[in-house]
C-alpha positions as a printed NumPy array, in Angstrom:
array([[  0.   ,   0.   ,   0.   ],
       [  1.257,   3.356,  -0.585],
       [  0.02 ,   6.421,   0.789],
       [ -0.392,   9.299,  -1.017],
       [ -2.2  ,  12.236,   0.619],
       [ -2.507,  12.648,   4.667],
       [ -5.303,  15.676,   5.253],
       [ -6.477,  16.257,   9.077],
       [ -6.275,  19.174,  11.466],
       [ -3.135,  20.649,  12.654],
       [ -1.365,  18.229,   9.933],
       [ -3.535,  19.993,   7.242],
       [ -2.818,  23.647,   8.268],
       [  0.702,  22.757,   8.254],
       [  0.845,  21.113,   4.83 ],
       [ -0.694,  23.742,   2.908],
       [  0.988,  26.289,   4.761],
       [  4.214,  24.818,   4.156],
       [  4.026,  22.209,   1.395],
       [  1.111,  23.238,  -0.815],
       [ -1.299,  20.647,   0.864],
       [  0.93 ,  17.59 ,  -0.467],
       [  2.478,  15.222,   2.312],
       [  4.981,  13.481,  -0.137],
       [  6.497,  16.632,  -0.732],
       [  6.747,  16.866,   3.073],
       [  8.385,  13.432,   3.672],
       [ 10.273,  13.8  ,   0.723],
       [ 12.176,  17.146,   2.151],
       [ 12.368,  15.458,   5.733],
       [ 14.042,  12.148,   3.886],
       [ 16.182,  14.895,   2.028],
       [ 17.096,  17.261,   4.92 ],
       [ 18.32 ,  13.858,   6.763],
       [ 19.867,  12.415,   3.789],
       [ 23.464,  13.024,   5.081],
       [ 22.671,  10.896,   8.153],
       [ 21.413,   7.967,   5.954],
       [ 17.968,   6.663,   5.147],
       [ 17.867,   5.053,   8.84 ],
       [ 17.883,   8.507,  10.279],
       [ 14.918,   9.407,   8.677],
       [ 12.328,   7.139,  10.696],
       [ 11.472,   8.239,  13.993],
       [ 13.109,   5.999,  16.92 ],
       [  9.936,   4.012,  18.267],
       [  9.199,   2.768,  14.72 ],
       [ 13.368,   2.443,  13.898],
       [ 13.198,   0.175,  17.125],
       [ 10.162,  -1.7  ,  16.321],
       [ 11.596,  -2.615,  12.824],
       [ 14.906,  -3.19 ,  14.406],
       [ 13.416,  -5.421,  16.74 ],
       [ 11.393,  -7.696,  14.376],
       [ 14.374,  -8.414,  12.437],
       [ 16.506,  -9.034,  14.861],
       [ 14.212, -11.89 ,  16.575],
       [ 13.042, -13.202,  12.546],
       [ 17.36 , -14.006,  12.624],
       [ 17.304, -15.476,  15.778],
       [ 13.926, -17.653,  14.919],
       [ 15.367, -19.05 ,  11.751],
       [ 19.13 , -19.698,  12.928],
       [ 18.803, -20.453,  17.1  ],
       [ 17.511, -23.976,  16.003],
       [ 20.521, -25.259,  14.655],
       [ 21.789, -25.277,  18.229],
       [ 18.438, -26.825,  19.453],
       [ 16.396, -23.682,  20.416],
       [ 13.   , -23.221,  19.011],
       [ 12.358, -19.587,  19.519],
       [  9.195, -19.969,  17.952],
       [  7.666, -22.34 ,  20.308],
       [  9.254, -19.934,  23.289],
       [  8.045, -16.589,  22.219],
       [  4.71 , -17.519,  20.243],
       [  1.502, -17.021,  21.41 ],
       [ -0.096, -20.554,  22.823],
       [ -3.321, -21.634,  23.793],
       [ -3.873, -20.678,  27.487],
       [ -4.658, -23.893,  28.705],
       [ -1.627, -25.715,  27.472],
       [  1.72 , -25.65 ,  29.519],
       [  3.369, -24.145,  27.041],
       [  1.678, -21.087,  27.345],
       [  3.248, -18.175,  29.359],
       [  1.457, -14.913,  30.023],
       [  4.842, -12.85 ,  28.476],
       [  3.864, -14.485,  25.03 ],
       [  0.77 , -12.281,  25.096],
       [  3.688,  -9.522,  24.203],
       [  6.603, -11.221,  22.572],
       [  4.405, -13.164,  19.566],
       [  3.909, -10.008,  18.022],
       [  7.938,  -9.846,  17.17 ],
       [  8.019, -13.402,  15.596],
       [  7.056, -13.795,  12.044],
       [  6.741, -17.04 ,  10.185],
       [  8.357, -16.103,   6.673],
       [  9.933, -13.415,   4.87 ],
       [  6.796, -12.66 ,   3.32 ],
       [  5.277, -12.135,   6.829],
       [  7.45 , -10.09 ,   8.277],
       [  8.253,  -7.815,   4.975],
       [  4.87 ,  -6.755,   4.749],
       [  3.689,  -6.2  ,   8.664],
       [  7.437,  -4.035,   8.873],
       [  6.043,  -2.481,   5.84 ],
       [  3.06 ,  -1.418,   6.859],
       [  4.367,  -0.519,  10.521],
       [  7.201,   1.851,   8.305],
       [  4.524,   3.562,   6.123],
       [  2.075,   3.939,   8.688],
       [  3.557,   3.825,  11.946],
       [  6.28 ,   6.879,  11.506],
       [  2.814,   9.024,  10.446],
       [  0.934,   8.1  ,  13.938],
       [  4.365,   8.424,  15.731],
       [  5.333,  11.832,  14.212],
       [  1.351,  12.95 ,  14.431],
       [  0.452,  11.303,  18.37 ],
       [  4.125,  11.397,  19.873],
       [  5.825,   9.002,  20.935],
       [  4.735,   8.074,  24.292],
       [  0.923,   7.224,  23.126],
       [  2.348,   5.515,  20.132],
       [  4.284,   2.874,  22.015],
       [  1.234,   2.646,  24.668],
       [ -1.153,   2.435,  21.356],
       [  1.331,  -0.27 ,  19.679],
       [  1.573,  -2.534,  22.703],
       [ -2.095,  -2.18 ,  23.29 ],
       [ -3.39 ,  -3.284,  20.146],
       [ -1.049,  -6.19 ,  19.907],
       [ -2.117,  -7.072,  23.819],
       [ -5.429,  -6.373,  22.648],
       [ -5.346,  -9.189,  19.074],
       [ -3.691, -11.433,  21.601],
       [ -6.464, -11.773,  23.869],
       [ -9.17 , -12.145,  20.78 ],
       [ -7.173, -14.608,  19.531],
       [ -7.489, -16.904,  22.616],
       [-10.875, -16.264,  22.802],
       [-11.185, -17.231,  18.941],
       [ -9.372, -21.021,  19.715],
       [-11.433, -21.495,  22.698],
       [-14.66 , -21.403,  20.875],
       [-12.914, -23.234,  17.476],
       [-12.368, -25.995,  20.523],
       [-15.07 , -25.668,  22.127],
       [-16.638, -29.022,  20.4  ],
       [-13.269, -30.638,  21.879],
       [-13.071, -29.019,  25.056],
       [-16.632, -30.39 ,  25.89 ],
       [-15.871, -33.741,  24.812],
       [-12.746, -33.487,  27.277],
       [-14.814, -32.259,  30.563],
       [-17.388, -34.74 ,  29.558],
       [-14.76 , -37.482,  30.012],
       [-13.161, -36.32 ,  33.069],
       [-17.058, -36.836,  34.801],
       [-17.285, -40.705,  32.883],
       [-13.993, -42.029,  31.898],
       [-14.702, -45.374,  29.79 ],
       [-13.343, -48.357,  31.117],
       [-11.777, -49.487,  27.834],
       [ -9.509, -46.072,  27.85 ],
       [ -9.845, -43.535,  25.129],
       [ -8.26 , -43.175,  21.21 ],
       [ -6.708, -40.101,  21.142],
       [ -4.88 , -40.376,  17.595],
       [ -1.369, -40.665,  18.534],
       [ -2.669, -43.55 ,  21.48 ],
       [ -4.848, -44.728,  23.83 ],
       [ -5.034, -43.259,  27.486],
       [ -6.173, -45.438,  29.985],
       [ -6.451, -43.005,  32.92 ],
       [ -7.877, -39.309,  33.206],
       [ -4.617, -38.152,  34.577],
       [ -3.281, -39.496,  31.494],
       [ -6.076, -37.764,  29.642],
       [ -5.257, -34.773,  31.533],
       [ -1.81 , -35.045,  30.538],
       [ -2.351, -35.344,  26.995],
       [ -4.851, -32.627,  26.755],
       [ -2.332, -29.543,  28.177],
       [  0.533, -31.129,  27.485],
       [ -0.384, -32.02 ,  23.874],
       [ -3.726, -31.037,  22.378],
       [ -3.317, -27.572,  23.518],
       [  0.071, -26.844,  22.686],
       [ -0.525, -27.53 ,  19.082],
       [ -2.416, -24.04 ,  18.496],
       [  0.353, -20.735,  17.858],
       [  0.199, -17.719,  16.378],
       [  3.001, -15.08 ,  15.795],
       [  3.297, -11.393,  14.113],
       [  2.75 ,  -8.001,  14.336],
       [ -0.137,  -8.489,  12.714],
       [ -2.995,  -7.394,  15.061],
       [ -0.922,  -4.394,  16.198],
       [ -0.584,  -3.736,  12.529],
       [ -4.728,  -3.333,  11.953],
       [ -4.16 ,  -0.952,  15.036],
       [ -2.044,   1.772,  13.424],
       [ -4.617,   0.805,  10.378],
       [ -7.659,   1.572,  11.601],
       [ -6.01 ,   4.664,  13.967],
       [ -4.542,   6.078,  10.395],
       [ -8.085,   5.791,   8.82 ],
       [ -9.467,   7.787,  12.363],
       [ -6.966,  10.359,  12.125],
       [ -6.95 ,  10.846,   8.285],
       [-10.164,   9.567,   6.799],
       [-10.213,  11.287,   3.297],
       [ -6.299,  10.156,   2.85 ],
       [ -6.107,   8.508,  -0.597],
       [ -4.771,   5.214,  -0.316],
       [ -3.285,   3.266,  -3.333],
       [ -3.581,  -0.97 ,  -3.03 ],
       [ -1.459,  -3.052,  -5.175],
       [ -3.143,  -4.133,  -8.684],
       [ -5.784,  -1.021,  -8.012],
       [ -5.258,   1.581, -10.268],
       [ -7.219,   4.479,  -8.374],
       [ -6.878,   5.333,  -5.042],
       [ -9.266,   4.469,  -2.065],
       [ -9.698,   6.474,   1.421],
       [ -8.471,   5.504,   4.377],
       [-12.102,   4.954,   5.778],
       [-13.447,   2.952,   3.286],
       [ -9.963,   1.132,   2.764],
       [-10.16 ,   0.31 ,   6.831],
       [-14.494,  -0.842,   6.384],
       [-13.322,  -3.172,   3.224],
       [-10.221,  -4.638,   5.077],
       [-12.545,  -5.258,   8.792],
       [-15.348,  -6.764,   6.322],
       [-12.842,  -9.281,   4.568],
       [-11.308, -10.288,   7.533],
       [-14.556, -10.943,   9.554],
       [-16.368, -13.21 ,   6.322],
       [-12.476, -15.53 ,   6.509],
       [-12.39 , -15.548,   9.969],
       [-16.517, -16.402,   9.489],
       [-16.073, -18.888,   7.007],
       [-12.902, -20.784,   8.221],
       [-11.84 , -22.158,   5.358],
       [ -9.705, -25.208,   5.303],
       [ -6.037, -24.573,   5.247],
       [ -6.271, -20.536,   6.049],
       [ -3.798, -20.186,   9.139],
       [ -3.978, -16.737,   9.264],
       [ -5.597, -15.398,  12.594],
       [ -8.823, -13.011,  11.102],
       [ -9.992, -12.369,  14.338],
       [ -6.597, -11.858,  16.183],
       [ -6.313,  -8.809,  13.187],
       [ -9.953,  -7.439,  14.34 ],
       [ -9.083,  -7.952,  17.772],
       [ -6.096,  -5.189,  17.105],
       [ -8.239,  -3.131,  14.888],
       [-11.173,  -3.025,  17.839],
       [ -8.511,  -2.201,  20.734],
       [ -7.03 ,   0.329,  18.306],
       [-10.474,   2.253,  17.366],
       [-11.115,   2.454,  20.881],
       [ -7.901,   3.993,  22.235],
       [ -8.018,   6.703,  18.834],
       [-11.296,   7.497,  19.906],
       [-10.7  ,   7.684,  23.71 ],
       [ -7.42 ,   9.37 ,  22.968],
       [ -8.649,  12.132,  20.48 ],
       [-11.859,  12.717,  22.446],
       [ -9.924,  13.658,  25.954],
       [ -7.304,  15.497,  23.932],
       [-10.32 ,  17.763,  22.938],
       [-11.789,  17.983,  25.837],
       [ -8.442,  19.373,  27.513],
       [ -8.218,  21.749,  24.991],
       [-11.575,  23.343,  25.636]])
């Protein structure tokens, strides 16, 4: 996606004060004026970090096993109720990516559109907002695996009050005892289910871009005209609830982890821009 026009309040006055009501020539004389300091120089430091950070732990996923550690299965998100899940994971999944693919276009979309919330909000509510919505997709996204198991989870509790004397076929074996149920269900059933990326935080600085700057044309990839930011964000929430709907067979991507961030992130925008007014007055 690339953005080509940013019009809202203080921003607007600015840019056709100073720049003729055109934001590229804005970033394009703040890239310039840096130039001498490199292209690095140019992003502001929360969303430097964040990209920093992201790259540094995709290295570590994809070369730490060779020496036996699965960084994946130690900072990914897990289901809550299997003991490999660890309330920290609720923060560090959203650094792990799965493929170069994933993590190109989530540090993408965190360049073009974080720097713009970070250099528009500050700093301080843009690390509060990032960490929020991620927290915030996190959360959904349990929620979203305890009802896909909830068909499983009943059959479980409904064993633990009338374990059959013959033992049960799980799949991999037969368990002939409920602690050995037990055991398989946390220790195995529930530790299959883990998500990763920056995904849901992602569909926070989304949806907080298409709050802040709703008439902002928007270009997409294969579309030849632009869209605005509002009716780029409706579109986006719309496709991602009808997949996360319809399940389809062989989607892994977490739909409602993504509207989980976009929810926390309208929220805090709105909360955020509301009280700012409101101290203003």
């Amino acid at each position: 996606m690339f953005v080509k026009g940013i019009v809202y309040d203080d921003f607007t006055s600015f840019l056709i004060v100073n720049y003729g009501g055109n934001p590229l020539v804005y970033f394009y004389d703040m890239f310039k004026s840096n130039s001498s300091n490199g292209f690095m120089d140019t992003i502001p430091p929360l969303t430097k970090h964040i990209l920093i950070i992201n790259v540094i732990c995709f290295i570590a996923a994809i070369s730490l096993p060779r020496i036996g550690v699965d960084v994946y299965q130690i900072l990914g998100l897990h289901y809550w109720e299997g003991t490999d899940f660890h309330f920290y994971q609720l923060i560090t999944y959203m650094f792990m990516h799965s493929g170069i693919g994933h993590i190109f276009f989530n540090m993408f979309a965190v360049f073009m559109f974080g720097q713009v919330i970070e250099r528009y909000y500050g700093p301080k509510f843009y690390l509060l907002f990032f960490f929020v919505t991620g927290l915030g997709a996190g959360i959904v996204q349990e929620f979203a695996w305890m009802y896909d198991l909830r068909p499983a989870i009943e059959e479980y509790h409904s064993y633990l009050n009338n374990f059959p004397t013959g033992g049960i076929d799980v799949g991999s074996k037969v368990v002939h005892s409920i602690d050995e149920l037990t055991a398989w269900f946390h220790d195995d059933f529930c530790n299959r289910m883990i998500t990763v990326g920056a995904s849901g935080a992602v569909f926070g600085l989304l949806i907080a871009f298409a709050i802040s700057f709703p008439d902002a044309p928007i270009y997409i990839m294969f579309i030849p005209i632009p869209i605005k930011a509002k009716y780029m964000m409706i579109g986006y929430a719309v496709l991602e609830l009808f997949l996360g709907v319809q399940n389809f067979t062989g989607d892994n991507v977490a739909h409602f982890a993504h509207l989980g961030g976009a929810l926390f992130g309208a929220v805090l925008i709105i909360y955020y821009r509301k009280s700012r007014i409101i101290n203003r007055k």
